[in-house]
N, C-alpha and C positions, 0 to 999 in steps of 0.2 A: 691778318696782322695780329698778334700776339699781344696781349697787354704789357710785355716789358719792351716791346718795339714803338708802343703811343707815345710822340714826342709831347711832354710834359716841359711844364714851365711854373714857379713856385711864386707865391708871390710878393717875397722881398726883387725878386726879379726884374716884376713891372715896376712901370713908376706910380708914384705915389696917386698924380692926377690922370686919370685917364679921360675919357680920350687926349693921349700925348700926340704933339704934333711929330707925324713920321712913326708914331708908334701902333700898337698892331689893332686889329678891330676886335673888338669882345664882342662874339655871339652867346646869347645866355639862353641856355635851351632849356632852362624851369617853365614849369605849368605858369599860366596866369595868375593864378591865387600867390603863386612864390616870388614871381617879379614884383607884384603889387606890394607886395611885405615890403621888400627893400631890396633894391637890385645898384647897378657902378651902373653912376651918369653916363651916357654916353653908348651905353651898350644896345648892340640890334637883339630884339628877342624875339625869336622863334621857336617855341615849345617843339621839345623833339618829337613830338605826332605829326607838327606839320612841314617837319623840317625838308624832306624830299621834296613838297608842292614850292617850296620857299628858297628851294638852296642859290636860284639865279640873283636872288638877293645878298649874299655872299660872294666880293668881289675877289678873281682869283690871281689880281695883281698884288693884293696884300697881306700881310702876315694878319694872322689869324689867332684868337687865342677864345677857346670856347671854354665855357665852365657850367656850371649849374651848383645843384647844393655841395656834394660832398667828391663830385666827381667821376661817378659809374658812367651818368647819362654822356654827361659831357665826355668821356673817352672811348663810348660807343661813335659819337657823330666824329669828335675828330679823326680816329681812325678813314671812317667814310673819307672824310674831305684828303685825309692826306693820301689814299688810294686815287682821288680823284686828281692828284695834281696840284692841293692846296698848298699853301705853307700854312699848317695848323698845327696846335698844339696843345692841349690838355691842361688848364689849370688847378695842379695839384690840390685835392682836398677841398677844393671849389669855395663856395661863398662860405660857408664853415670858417675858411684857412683866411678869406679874404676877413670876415668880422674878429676873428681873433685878433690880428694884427691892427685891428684899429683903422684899416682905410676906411673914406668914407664912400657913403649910398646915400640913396634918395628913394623915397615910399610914396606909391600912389595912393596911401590911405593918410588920415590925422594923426594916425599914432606914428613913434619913433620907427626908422628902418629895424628891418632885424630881418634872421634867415629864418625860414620855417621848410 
């Protein structure tokens, strides 16, 4: 699959709270250290090192929307999933696009969310 075939999804797109009820599941495939920073409530994380050992954790009755920082990671795995029969899709520009726009996160550490 070609990078201008990765089905992408921007995100004025999503809604505003996620997880939306009937709306798609966020996998965030950042390292540890980048989920901790500040990652969208709601999201399953699985660093894309462990993502093959993990993928049965990824239900393939629903829409899907992976991301990570800027988006490389994440439209490596999406491709994968949507080869495999997902419905996935690529959040453009990743958490980058996500903190610009002002939605919000949540940080496993005291300090403010933020993307690293």
């Amino acid at each position: 699959m070609s990078p201008q075939q990765i089905p992408t999804v921007t995100v004025p797109e999503l809604p505003v709270q996620l997880p939306a009820e009937g709306g798609p599941l966020l996998v965030d495939v950042r390292e540890p250290d980048e989920w901790a920073a500040g990652h969208i409530d709601g999201a399953l994380h699985i660093p894309m090192g462990d993502f093959l050992a993990r993928i049965n954790e990824v239900p393939q009755d629903r829409d899907v929307v992976v991301v990570c920082r800027s988006g490389r990671r994440s439209a490596e795995v999406t491709a994968y999933l949507a080869r495999g029969g997902w419905q996935a899709r690529n959040l453009e520009d990743g958490m980058l696009a996500w903190q610009a726009a002002g939605r919000p996160m949540i940080s496993e550490t005291p300090l403010a969310p933020t993307v690293r």
